[in-house]
Structures are given as C-alpha cells and as structure tokens.
C-alpha positions as CSV (number, residue, x, y, z in Angstrom):
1,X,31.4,40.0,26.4
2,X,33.9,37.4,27.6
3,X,34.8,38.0,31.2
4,X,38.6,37.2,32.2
5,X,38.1,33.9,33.8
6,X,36.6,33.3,30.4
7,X,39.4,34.6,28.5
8,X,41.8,32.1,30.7
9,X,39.9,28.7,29.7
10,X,40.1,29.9,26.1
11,X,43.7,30.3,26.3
12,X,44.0,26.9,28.3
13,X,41.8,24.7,26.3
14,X,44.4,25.9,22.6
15,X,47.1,24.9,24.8
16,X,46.0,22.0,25.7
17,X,45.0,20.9,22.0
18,X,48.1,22.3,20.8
19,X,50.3,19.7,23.6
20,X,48.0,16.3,22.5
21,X,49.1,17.3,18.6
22,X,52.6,18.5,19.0
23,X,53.6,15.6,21.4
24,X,52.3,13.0,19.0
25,X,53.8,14.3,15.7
26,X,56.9,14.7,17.9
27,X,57.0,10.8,19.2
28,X,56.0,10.2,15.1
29,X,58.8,12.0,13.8
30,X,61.2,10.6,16.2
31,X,60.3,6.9,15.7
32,X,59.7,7.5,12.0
33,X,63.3,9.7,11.9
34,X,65.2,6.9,13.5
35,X,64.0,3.5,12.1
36,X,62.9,5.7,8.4
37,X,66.7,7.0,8.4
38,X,65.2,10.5,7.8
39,X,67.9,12.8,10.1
40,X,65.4,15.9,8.9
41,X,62.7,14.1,9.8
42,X,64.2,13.2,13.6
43,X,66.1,16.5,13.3
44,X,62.2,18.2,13.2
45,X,60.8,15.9,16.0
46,X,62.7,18.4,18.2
47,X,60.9,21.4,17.2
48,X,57.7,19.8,17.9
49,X,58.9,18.6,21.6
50,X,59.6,22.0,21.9
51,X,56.1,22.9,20.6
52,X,54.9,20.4,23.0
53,X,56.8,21.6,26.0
54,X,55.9,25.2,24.9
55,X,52.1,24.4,25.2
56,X,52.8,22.6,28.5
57,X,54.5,25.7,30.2
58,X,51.8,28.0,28.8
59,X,48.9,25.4,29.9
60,X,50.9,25.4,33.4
61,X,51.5,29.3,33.2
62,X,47.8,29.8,32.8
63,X,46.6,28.1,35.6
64,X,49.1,29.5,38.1
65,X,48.1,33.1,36.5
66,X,44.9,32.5,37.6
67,X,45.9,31.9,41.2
68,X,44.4,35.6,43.5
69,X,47.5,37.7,45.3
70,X,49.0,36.7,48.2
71,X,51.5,38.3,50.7
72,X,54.5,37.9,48.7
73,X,53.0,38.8,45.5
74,X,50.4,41.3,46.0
75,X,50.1,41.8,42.1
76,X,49.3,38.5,41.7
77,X,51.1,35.6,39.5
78,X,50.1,36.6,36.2
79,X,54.0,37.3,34.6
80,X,54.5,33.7,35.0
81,X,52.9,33.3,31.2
82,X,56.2,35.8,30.4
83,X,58.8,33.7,32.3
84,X,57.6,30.6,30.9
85,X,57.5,31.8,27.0
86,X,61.2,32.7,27.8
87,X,62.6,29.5,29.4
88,X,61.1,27.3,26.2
89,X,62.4,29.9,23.8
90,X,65.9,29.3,25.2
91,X,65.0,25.7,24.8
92,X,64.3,26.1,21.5
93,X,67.6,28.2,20.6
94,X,69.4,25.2,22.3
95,X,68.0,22.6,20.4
96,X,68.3,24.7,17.3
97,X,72.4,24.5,17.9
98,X,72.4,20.9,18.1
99,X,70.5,20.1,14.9
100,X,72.4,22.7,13.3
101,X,75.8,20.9,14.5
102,X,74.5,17.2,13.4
103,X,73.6,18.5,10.3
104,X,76.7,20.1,9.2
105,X,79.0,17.4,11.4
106,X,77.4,14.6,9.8
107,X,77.2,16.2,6.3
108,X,79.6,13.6,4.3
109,X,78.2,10.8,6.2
110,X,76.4,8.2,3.5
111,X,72.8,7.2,5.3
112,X,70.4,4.8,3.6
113,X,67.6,5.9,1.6
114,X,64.2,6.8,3.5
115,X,61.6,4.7,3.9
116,X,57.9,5.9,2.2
117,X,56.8,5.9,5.2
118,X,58.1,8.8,6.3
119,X,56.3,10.8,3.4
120,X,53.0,10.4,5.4
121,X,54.4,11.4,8.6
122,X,55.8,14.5,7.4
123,X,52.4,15.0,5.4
124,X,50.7,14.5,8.5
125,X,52.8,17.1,10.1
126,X,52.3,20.3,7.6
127,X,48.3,19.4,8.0
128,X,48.1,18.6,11.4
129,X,50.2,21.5,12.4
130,X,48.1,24.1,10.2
131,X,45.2,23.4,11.7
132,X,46.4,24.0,15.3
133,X,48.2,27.3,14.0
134,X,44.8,28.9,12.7
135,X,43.1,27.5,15.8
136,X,45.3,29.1,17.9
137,X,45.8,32.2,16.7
138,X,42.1,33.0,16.2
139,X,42.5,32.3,20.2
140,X,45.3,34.6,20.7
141,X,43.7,37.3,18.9
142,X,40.5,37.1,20.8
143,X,42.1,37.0,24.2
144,X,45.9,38.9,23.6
145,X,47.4,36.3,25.2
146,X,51.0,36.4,23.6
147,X,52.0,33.3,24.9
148,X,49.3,31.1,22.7
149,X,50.2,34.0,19.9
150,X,53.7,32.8,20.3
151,X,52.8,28.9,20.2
152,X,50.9,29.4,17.2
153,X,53.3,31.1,15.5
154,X,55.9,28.3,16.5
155,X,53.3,26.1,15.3
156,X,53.4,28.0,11.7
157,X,57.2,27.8,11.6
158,X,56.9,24.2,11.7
159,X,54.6,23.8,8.7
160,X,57.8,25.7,7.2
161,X,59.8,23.1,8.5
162,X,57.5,19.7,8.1
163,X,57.2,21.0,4.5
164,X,60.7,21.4,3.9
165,X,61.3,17.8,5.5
166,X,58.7,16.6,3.1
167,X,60.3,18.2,0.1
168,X,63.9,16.7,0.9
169,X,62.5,12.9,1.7
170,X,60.4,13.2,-2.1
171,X,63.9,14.2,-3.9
172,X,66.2,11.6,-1.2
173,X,63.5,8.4,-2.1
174,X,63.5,9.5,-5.7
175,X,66.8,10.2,-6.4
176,X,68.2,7.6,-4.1
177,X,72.0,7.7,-2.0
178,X,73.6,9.8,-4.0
179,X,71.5,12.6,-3.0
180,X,71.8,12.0,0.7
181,X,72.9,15.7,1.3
182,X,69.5,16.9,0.7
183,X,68.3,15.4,4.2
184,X,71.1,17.1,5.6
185,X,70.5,20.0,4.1
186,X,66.6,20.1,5.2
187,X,67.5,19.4,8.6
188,X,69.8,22.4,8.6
189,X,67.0,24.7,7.6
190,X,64.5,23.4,9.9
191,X,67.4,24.3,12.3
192,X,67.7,27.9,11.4
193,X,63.8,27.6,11.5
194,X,64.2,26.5,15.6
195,X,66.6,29.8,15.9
196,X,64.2,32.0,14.4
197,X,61.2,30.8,16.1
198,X,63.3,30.8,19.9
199,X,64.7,33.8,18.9
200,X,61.1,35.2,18.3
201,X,59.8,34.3,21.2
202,X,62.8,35.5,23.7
203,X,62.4,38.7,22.4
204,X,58.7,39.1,22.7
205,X,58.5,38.0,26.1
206,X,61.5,39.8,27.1
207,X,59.1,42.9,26.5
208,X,56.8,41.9,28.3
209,X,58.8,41.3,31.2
210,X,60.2,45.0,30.8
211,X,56.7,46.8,31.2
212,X,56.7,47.7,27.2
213,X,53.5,50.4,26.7
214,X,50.1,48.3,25.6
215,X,49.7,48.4,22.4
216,X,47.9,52.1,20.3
217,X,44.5,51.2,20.1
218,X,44.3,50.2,23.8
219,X,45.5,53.2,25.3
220,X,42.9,55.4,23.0
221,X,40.5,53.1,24.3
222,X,41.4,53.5,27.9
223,X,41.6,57.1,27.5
224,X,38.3,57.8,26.1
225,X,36.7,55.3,28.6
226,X,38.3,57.6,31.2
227,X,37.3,61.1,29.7
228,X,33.7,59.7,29.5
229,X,33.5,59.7,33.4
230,X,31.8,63.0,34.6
231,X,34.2,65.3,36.4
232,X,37.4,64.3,34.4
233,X,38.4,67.0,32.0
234,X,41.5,65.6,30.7
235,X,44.5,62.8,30.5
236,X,47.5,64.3,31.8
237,X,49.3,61.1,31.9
238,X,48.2,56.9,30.5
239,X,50.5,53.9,31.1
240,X,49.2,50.7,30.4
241,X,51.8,47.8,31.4
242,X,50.9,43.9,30.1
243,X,51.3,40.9,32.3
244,X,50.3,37.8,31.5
245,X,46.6,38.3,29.4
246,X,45.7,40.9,31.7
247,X,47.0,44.6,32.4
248,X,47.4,47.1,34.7
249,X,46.6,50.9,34.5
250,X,48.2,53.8,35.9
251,X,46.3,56.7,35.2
252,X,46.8,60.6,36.1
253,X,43.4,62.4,35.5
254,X,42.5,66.2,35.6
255,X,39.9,67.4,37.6
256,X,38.8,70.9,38.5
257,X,41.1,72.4,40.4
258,X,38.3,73.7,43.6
259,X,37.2,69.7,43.7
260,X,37.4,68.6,47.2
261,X,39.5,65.5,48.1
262,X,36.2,63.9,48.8
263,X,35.1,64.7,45.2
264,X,38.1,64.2,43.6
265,X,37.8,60.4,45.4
266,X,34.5,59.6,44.3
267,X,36.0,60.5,40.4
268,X,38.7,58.4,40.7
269,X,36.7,55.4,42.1
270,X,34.4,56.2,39.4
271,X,37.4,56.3,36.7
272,X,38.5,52.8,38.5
273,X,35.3,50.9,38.3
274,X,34.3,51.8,34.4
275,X,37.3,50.8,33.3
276,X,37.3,47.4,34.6
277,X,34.0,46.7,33.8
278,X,34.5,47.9,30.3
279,X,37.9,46.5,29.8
280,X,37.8,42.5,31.3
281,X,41.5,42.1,30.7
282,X,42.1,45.4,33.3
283,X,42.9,44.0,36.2
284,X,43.4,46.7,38.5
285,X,43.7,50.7,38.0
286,X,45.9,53.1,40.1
287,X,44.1,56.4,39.6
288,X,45.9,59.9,40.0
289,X,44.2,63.1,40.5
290,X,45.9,66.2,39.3
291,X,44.5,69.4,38.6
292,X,43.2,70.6,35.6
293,X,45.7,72.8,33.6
294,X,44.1,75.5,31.0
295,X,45.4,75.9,27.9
C-alpha cells in the first residue's frame, strides 16, 4: 500500500513530465506557427503554455501541500492544489477569448500557404500529448489527485485540438490560398476547445474549494472501517470533505449509551487510528460520540 508521501511524488513526478512535454510542443508550435504561417498551429501553442503552466502550478501546489501545519494554518496547506487548478483555468478561459477573437477578426485576411513542416509538428503534438494523457491519468486514478486528473484531461483536449490543427494544415497545403479559411476555422475550434477545458477545470476545483462530499464508494468504505471497530454500533452521521489529495473526516459514532467518557475515548481514538492506517489519503479524523439510538 502506497503511503501519502508516496502518493505526493507520484503526483509530482506526472507533473513534472507533463511540464518538459507541454513546454516544448508549446515553444514548437509557436516558432513553427509564426515562421510556418499556421495561425491554428500558433493559435494551439497557447493551450499547451497553458498545459505547461498548469503542470507548473500543480508541481508547485504539490510541494507546498506537503509542507506540516503551522500556526496560521493549523489544517495544513493542502487546498493550495484547488487554488492553483483555478487560477490556470482562468488562464486558460482568457487565452481561449483571444484566439477566439484573432480567429474570427482576422477571418478575411489572405495568409500564405503553410509550410510541410508544420505537418510534423502538429503530428508530434497528437502523439506526444497522448502519451502524457494516459500517463497521467493512470496517476490520477491511483492517487485521486484532481489536479493531475484535470491536466491530463487538458492534455486529452489537446490531442482534440493538435488533431484538428493537423487536419486544417493537410487540406490548407493541398488545396493552397484559396482555402486559407480552414486555418482560421481550426484555430477557432481549438479555441472553443481552450473554453471547454478552463471551463472544466474552474468548475471542478471550485468544488473542491466548497467542501463537496467525497465521492460514494469512499464514504461506504469509511463507514464500514468505522463499524468494524469494537464498541461502535452505528453511523449516525459521515462527512468526508477533499483537500488537496488528502481528506478529512468528521465522524459521529454510536456507542452504548452506559459507556463511560473514558470508554467512549478509548472508541473514538480507536475509530481515529484504523482509519488512517487503513485509508493513507485520511489525514486527520474528528471523531463524535453520540449515543446509541434503538430502533
């Protein structure tokens, strides 16, 4: 079983592959986009700085998650994964405007044909991306951190869009000038793919950020962890909150109703200490006793 500082290095080490390949198709689509003449091309250079930057906050998130409590944050750092997947998704919407607004503002403009050149960077792209997607996510789904989910869903949406690009340059070098619209048109769809993926990602760690209930399965597995403890006769209450790849538990259990406070201590400790040595990504526990209500 992976313990959480584990967890954390997993999560750092996909960032960190998914910043060396996003920044460098992003400095290749850019120079290939402006000396290639492919406005999609330099139009989807943007999403992958944002991919880049995205993988930079998250690598940067994850460290200072890892750093213990202190007097001003006695819960510790870990939310700072949420507030970083938030600022790059309104990045992302932002830049997602402005490609939109090139693409339609410079619609009628004639541009010369693209060089072949660009074919293999937008080829490289759709590979090159795939491959960090599927890497990632088999990270994020190992771990639950939704910040690398995020990124590798980002990372997904730019296949869509490298894919796209590559389409339009195929038809725009075969067909020459006259179909010139077709970049335009490409980079106007990897726009709207920029607004989807921001949008995506706002949302998601917006949730997070509002202490949205973990997810089904964990909460059945947190509650029969808890009824397995001896002394415990039911759940009266189970909210699980998310922050950052960890969580925290606030449980109200049902003991006896003639336990003594002593007792009723020791259960709770009890309750406390299985949990987060069943559960690595538990982080701390806040255990209630109430008493045991028949029928």
């Amino acid at each position: 079983m992976d313990t959480a500082q584990e967890l954390y290095r997993r999560t750092r080490r996909a960032a960190m592959y998914g910043l060396i390949v996003t920044l460098s198709l992003g400095v290749a689509k850019l120079l290939g986009g402006w000396f290639g003449h492919s406005l999609a091309l330099l139009s989807d250079s943007l999403h992958s700085f944002g991919d880049a930057l995205s993988s930079a906050s998250v690598l940067g998130a994850l460290w200072w998650s890892e750093q213990p409590p202190d007097h001003e944050h006695p819960y510790g750092h870990t939310r700072i994964e949420s507030i970083a997947a938030s600022n790059v998704a309104l990045l992302l919407i932002g830049s997602g405007i402005w490609v939109a607004y090139e693409a339609i503002h410079s619609w009628s403009e004639l541009s010369p044909t693209p060089h072949w050149y660009t074919l293999v960077i937008a080829l490289a792209s759709v590979v090159l991306n795939e491959a960090i997607f599927r890497y990632s996510i088999s990270v994020a789904k190992g771990t639950g951190s939704k910040s690398v989910e995020a990124s590798a869903w980002d990372q997904r949406l730019d296949v869509f869009g490298s894919l796209v690009v590559l389409l339009s340059l195929v038809v725009s070098i075969w067909a020459g000038p006259n179909w010139h619209f077709i970049d335009h048109l490409a980079a106007l769809i990897v726009a709207i793919t920029i607004l989807v993926a921001g949008g995506t990602i706002y949302w998601g760690s917006l949730q997070d950020l509002m202490d949205r209930q973990a997810n089904p399965d964990l909460l059945v597995h947190v509650r029969q962890l808890a009824l397995g403890v001896p002394g415990v006769r039911d759940i009266e209450k189970l909210l699980v909150r998310k922050s950052g790849l960890e969580y925290f538990v606030d449980i109200h259990v049902e003991v006896a109703p003639q336990t003594s406070v002593q007792d009723g201590h020791e259960i709770g400790h009890a309750v406390k200490d299985r949990l987060i040595a069943e559960i690595v990504t538990v982080r701390d526990v806040l255990v209630h006793i109430e008493p045991f209500r028949h029928g």
